[in-house]
N, C-alpha and C positions, 0 to 999 in steps of 0.2 A: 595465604601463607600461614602456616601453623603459628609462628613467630609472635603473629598479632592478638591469639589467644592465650599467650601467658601469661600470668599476671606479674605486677610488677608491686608488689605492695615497699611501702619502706618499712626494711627491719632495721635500722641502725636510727632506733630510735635512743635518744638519752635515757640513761636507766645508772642507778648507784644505790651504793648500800647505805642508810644512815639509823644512827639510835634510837630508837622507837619511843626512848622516852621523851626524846628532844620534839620529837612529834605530835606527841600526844600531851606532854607535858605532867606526867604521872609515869608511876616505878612499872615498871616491867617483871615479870617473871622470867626465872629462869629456865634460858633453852629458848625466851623469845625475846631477844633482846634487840635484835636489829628489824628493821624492812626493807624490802628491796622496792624501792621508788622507780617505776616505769612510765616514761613520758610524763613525768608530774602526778600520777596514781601510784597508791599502794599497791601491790598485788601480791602482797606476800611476806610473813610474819618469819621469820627462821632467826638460828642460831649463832651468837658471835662466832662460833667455829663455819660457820657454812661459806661454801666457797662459791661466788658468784662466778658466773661465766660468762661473760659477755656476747652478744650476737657480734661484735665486734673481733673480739677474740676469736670466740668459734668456727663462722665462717668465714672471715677474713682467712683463715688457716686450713679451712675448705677447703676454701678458691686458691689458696696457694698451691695447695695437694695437685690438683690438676691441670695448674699451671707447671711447675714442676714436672710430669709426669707428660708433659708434651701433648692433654688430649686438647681436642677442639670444642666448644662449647657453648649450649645457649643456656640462658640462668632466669628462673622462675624464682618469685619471692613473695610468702606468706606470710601477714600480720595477723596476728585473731587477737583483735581488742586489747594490744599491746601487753598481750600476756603471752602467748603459745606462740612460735613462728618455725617457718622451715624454708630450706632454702633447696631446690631442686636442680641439678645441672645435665639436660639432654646434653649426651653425649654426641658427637657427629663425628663417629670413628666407621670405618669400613665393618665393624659388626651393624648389623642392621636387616633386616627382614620385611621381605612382601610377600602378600599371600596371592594367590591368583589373582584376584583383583590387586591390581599394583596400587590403586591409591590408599593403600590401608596398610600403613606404614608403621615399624616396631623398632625403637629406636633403647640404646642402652641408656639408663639414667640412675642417679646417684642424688638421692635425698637425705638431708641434714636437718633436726629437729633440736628444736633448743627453746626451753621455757620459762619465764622467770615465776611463773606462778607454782610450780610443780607437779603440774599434770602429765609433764610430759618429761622424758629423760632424754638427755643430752647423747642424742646420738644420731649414728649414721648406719645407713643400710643402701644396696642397690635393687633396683628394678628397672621397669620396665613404661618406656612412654608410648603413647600409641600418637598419632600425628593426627591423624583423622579427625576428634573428639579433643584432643588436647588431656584425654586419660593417663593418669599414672597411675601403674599398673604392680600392686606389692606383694605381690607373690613370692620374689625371691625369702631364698636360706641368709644369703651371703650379706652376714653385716662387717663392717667396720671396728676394728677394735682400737681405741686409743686408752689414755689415763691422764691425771690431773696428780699433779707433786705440787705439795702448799710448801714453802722456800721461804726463810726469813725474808727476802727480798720480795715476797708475794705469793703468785699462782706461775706456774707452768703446764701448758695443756701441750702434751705428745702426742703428735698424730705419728699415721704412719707411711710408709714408701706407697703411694696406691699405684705405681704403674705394675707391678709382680700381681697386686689384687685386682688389678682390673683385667689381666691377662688372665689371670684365673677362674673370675668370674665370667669371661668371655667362653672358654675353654671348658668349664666343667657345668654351668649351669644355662647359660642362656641361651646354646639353642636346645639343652634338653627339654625347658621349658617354651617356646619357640617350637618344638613339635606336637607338645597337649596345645598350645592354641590354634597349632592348624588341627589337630582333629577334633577338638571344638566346632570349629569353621567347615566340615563337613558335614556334621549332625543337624539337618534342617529342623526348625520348630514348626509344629504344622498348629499349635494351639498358643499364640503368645499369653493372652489370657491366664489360661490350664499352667503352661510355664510357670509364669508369673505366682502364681499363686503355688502350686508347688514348692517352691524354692522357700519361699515364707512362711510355708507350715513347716520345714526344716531347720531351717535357720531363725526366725524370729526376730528376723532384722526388724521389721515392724506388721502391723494388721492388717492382711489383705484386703478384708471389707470396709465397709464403712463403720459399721457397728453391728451389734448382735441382731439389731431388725433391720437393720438395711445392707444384704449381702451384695449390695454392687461395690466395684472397686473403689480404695480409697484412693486418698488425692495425692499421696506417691506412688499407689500399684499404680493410676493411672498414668502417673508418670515415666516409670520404669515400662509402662506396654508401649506410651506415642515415640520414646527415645528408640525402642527396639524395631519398631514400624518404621519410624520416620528413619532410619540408618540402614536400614535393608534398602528403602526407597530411595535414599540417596547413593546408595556403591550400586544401585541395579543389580540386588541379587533375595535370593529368600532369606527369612528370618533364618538364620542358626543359633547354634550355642551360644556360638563366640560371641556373637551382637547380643546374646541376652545376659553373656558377663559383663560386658561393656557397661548394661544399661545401668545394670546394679549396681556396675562400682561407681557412674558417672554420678546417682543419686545418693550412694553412700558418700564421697566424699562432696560433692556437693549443696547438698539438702538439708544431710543429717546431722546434727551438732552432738559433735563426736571431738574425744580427742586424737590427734596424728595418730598416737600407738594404738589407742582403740578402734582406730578403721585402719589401721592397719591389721589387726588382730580379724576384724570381721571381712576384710577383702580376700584375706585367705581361705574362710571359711567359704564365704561365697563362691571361690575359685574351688574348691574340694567338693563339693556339695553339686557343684552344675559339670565338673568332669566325671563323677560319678555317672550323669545321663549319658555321657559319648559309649 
């Protein structure tokens, strides 16, 4: 059961803003006058004016959106070193997709990012889960627009209505996007190797050899080929496309220490770059 592969990390970790000089016990320059204290570490030097946003706040107000909004839900949750976090929520609405092989399952999902270090920006966008691999899949256009009002009384964070956006994103992008992956999934690979490599002198995600005298693969192309082999081997069918964007994105967001929006930024590329071959 897919269920059992999501992670569950704790994001509601303790985290507050205090005077940086009370910390350090020495004056401060201005423009860095506070830190944002997470889990008992610093992570981050900013401005009496800057407005903290709580993972508390943020998706707590998520999770309301969709509760509101009447969808059904399972909830994945990301900690990275108690600085970057995201919160994922598979959808289990009647949109949903299988391809000929029926256990290779495409489910709509809704990922929420939120940072206290500032690597990452407080946002939300939709995609795509696959069941199979436990893949989340970022390809979508369709993000989330909210805003933040500072209030004598504090912060107010506005989300907004998502059942109109979720109808919409159902309606105008996801199964257009849901038919590039089925024709992904006809393009057989007959070289995953040749693939593999391929894709990396384009994109630059990283070095397909070893090094300049040792052109066997490195120790994530060999990664990105056993995930591509062993996934074909497991749904009993040949390598394709679509299993050789899988592999990539399974290594880019798991392997590669990257931030959220920067594998987000490189899973699209990845995705443009391998439907190019269909």
């Amino acid at each position: 059961m897919y269920l059992n592969k999501l992670k569950q990390d704790d994001v509601f970790v303790s985290s507050e803003i205090k005077p940086l000089e009370t910390l350090t016990l020495m004056e401060s320059r201005r423009g860095l006058e506070n830190a944002i204290v997470s889990n008992g570490k610093i992570v981050n030097v900013v401005s009496k004016c800057y407005a903290h946003i709580t993972n508390q706040l943020f998706f707590g107000k998520a999770e309301q959106m969709l509760i509101d909004a009447d969808l059904a839900y399972h909830r994945q949750t990301i900690n990275r070193n108690d600085r970057t976090f995201c919160m994922d929520f598979i959808i289990e609405d009647k949109a949903r997709f299988k391809f000929k092989n029926e256990n290779d399952l495409i489910l709509p999902m809704l990922r929420f990012t939120n940072s206290y270090d500032g690597r990452n920006k407080t946002s939300g966008h939709f995609g795509f889960y696959r069941q199979v691999c436990s893949n989340g899949l970022h390809v979508s256009e369709s993000k989330l627009e909210f805003s933040i009002k500072r209030t004598h009384k504090g912060m107010q964070l506005l989300m907004p209505k998502l059942k109109q956006l979720f109808d919409k994103f159902i309606d105008n992008e996801f199964y257009s996007v849901i038919h590039k992956f089925d024709v992904l999934n006809e393009v057989k690979i007959i070289d995953t190797a040749k693939f593999v490599k391929d894709i990396l002198e384009k994109t630059k995600l990283f070095r397909y050899e070893c090094s300049d005298a040792n052109p066997d693969p490195s120790k994530r192309s060999r990664e990105v080929i056993d995930i591509l082999n062993n996934e074909a081997l497991a749904l009993n069918q040949e390598p394709t496309l679509w299993l050789g964007y899988n592999a990539f994105n399974s290594v880019l967001h798991n392997s590669i220490k990257k931030s959220f929006s920067r594998q987000k930024k490189l899973d699209k590329v990845l995705f443009n770059e391998i439907y190019e071959m269909a």
